[in-house]
TORKOL-4160 file (C-alpha; in steps of 0.2 Angstrom, whole numbers, padded with zeros to 4 digits, m for minus):
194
<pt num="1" X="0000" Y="0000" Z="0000"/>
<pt num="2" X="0006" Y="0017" Z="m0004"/>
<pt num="3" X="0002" Y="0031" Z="0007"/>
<pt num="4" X="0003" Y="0044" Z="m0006"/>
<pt num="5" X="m0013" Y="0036" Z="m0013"/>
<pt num="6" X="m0022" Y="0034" Z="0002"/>
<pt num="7" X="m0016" Y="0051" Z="0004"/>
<pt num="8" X="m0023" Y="0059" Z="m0012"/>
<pt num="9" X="m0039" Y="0050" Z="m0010"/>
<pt num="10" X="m0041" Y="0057" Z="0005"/>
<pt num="11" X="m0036" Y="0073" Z="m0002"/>
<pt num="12" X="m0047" Y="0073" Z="m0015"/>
<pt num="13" X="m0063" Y="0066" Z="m0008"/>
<pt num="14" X="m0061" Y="0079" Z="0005"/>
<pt num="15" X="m0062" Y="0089" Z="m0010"/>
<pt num="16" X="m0075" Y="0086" Z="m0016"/>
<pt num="17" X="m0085" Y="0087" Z="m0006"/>
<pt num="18" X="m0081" Y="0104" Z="0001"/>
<pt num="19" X="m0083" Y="0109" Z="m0018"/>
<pt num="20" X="m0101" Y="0098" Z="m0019"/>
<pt num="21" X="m0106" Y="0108" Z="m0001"/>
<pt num="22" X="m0101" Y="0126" Z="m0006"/>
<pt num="23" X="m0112" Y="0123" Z="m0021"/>
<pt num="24" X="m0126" Y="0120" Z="m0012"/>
<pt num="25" X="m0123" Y="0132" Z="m0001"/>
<pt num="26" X="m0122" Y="0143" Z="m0015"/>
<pt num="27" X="m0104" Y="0150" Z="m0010"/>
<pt num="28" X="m0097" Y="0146" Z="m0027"/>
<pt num="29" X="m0111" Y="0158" Z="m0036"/>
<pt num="30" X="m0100" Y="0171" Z="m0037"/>
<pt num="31" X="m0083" Y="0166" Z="m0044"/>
<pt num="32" X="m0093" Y="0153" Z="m0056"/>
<pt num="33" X="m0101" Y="0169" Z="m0061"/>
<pt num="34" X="m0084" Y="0178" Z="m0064"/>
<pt num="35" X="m0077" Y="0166" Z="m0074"/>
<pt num="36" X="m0093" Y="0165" Z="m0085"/>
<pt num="37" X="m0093" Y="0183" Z="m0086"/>
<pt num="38" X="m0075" Y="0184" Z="m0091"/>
<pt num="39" X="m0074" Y="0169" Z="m0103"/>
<pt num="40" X="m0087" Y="0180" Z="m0112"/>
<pt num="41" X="m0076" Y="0195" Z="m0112"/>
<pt num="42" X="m0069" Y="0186" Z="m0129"/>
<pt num="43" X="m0087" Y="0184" Z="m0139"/>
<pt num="44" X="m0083" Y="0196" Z="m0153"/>
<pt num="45" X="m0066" Y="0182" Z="m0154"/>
<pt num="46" X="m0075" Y="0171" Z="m0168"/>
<pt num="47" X="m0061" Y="0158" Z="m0169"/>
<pt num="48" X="m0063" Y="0156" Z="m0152"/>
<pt num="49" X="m0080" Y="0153" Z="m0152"/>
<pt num="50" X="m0078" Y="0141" Z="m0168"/>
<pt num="51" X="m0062" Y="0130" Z="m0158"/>
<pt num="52" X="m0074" Y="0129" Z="m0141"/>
<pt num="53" X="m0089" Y="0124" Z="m0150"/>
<pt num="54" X="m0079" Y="0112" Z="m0160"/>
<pt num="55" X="m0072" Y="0104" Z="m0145"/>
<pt num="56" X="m0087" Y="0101" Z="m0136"/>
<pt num="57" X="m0096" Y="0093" Z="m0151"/>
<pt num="58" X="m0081" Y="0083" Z="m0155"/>
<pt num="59" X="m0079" Y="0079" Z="m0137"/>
<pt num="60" X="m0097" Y="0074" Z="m0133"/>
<pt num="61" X="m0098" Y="0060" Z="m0122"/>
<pt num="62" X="m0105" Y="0047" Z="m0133"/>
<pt num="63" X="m0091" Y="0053" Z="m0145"/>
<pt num="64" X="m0078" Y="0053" Z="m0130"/>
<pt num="65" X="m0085" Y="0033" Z="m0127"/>
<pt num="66" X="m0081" Y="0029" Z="m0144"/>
<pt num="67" X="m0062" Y="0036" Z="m0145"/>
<pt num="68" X="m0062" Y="0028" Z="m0126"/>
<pt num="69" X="m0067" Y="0010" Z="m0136"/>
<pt num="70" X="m0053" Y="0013" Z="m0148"/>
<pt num="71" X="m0040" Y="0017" Z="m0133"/>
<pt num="72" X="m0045" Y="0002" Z="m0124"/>
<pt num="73" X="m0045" Y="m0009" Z="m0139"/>
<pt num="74" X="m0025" Y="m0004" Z="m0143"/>
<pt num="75" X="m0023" Y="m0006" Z="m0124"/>
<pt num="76" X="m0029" Y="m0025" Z="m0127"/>
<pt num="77" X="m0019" Y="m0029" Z="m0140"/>
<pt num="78" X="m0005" Y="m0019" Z="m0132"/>
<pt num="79" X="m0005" Y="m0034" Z="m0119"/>
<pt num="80" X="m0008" Y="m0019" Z="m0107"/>
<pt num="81" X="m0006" Y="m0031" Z="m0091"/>
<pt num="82" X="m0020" Y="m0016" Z="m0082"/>
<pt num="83" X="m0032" Y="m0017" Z="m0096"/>
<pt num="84" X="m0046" Y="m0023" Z="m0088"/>
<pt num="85" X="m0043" Y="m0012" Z="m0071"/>
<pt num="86" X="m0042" Y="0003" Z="m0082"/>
<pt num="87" X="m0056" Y="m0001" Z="m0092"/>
<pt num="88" X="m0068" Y="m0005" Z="m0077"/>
<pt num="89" X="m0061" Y="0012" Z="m0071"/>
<pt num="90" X="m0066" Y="0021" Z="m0084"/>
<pt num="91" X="m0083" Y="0014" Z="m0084"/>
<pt num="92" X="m0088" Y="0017" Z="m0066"/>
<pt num="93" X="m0082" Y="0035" Z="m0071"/>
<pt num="94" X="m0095" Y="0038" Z="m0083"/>
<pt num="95" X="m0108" Y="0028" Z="m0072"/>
<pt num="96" X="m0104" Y="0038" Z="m0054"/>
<pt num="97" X="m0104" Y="0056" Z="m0066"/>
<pt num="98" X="m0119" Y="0052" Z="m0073"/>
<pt num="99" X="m0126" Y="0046" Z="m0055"/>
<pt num="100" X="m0120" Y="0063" Z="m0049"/>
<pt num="101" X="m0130" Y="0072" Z="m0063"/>
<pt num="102" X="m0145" Y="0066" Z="m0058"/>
<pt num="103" X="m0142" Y="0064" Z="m0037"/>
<pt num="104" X="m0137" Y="0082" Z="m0039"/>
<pt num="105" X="m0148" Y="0089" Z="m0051"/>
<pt num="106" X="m0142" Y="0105" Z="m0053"/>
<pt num="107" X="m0147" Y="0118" Z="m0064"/>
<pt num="108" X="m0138" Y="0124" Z="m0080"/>
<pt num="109" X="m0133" Y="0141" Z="m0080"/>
<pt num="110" X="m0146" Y="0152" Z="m0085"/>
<pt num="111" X="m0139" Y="0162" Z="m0099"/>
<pt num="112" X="m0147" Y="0171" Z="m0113"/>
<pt num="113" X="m0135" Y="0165" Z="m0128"/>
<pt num="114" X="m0140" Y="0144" Z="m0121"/>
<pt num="115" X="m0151" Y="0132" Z="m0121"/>
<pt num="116" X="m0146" Y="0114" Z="m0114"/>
<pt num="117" X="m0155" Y="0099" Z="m0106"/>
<pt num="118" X="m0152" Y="0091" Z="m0091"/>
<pt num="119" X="m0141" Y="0094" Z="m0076"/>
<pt num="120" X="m0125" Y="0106" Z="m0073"/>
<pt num="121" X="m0115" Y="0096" Z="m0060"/>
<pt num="122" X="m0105" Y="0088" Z="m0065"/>
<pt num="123" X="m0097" Y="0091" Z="m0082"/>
<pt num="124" X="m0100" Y="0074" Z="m0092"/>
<pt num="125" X="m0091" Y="0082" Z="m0106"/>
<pt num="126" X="m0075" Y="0087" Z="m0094"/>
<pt num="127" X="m0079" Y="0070" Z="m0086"/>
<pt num="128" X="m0076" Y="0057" Z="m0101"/>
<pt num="129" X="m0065" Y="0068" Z="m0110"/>
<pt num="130" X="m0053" Y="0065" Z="m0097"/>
<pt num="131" X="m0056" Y="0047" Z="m0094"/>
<pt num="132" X="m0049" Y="0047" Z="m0112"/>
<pt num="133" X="m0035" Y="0061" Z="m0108"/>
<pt num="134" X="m0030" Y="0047" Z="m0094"/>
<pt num="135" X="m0029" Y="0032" Z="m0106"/>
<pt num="136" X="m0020" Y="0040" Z="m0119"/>
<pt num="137" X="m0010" Y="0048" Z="m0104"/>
<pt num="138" X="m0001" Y="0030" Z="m0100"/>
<pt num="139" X="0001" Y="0026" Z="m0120"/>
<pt num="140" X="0011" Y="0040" Z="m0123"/>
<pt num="141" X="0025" Y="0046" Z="m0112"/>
<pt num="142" X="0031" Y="0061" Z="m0124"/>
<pt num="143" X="0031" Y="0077" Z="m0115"/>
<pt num="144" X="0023" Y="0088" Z="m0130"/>
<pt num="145" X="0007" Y="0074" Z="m0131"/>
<pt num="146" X="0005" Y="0078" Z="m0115"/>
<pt num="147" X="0007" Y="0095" Z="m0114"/>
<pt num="148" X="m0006" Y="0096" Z="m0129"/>
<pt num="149" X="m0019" Y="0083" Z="m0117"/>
<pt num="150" X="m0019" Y="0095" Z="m0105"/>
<pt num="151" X="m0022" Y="0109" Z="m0117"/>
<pt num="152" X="m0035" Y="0103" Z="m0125"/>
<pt num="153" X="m0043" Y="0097" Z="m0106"/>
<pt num="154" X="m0041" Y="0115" Z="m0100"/>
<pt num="155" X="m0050" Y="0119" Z="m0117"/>
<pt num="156" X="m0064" Y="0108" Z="m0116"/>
<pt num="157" X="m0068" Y="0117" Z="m0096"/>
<pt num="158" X="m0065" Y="0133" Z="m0104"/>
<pt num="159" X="m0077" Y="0129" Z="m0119"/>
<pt num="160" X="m0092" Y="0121" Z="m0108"/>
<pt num="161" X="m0094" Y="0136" Z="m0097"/>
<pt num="162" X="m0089" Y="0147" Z="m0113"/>
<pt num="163" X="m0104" Y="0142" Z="m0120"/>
<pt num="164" X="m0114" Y="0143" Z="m0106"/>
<pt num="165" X="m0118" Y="0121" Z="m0103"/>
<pt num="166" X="m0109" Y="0121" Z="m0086"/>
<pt num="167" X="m0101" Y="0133" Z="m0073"/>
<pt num="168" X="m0082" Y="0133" Z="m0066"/>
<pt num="169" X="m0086" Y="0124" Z="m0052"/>
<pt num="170" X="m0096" Y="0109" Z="m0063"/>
<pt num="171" X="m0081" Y="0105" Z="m0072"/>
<pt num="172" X="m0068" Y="0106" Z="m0057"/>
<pt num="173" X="m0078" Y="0094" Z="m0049"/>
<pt num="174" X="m0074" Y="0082" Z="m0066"/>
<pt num="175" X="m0056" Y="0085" Z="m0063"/>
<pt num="176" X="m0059" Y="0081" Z="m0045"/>
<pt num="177" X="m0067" Y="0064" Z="m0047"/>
<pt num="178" X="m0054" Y="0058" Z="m0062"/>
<pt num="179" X="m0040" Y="0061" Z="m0049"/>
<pt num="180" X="m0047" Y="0053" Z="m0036"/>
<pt num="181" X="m0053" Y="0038" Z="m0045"/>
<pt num="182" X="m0037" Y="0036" Z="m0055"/>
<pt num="183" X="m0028" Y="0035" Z="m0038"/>
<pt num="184" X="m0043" Y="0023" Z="m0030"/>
<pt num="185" X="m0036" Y="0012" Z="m0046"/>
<pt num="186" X="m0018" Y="0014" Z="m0042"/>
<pt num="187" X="m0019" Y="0010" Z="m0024"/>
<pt num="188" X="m0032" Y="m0006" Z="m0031"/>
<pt num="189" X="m0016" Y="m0009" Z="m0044"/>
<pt num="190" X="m0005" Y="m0007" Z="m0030"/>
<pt num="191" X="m0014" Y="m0019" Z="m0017"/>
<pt num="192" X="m0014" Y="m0034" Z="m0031"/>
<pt num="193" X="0002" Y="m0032" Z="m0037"/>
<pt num="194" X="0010" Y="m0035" Z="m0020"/>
């Protein structure tokens, strides 16, 4: 057992849910307003808008789910001797986002320029497009993949309160629940290694 993970899931469950109680408090209204309001700032930016809308459609979940297919797939013939922890992770993921969404069941911002359905919290989009950062996270070890994986991860949170879908503190919360399952697997990985 490695402290560091019990450590970070500790860490990031604690987290969480001071993030998941100052949103239903209502404390996070303000800065998640802020950021909204600033993001907006570059409307007139038309390549912006273009890139973020492109990002989010190309990014959707059930499009995320396919890439994350293909991922898995190469990781199975890869021999990948994690395959099946990582592809279980990535599953219970999706499932414990999308039972967030609807045990939360909070509003999408209420914004004049939008119009989506379902719940804000938290960012399926943010959620499954890092599900699929992380896979392709551990087939590539180059430094400039990565630097551009997490380009384009801060882009997708940029785009999905951009364009009004989700507030700052939705697809934080993403980013929360990757790191701390990823290090609920390693500590699992770690425990059956030994």
């Amino acid at each position: 057992m490695k402290k560091s993970n019990i450590y970070f899931i500790t860490l990031y469950a604690a987290l969480f849910t001071t993030l998941a109680i100052s949103i239903r408090l209502d404390f996070t209204d303000a800065l998640d307003r802020s950021v909204y309001l600033l993001l907006r700032g570059f409307a007139d930016a038309g390549w912006l808008e273009a890139y973020l809308s492109f990002l989010s459609y190309i990014f959707k979940p059930s499009h995320a789910a396919v890439i994350f297919l293909i991922v898995a797939v190469i990781y199975y013939f890869k021999k990948d001797p994690h395959f099946w922890l990582y592809t279980i992770g990535a599953g219970a993921s999706l499932a414990i986002g999308a039972a967030m969404k609807y045990t939360f069941q909070r509003a999408r911002p209420d914004v004049e320029h939008a119009a989506f359905d379902g719940y804000s919290f938290p960012s399926m989009h943010v959620l499954s497009f890092m599900v699929l950062v992380i896979l392709l996270f551990r087939l590539s070890r180059n430094i400039y993949v990565r630097a551009v994986l997490v380009f384009l991860v801060i882009s997708m949170m940029i785009s999905r309160i951009y364009l009004g879908a989700h507030y700052l503190s939705d697809t934080v919360a993403s980013v929360i629940v990757i790191a701390l399952i990823l290090h609920v697997l390693e500590e699992v990985k770690a425990r059956f290694s030994s």
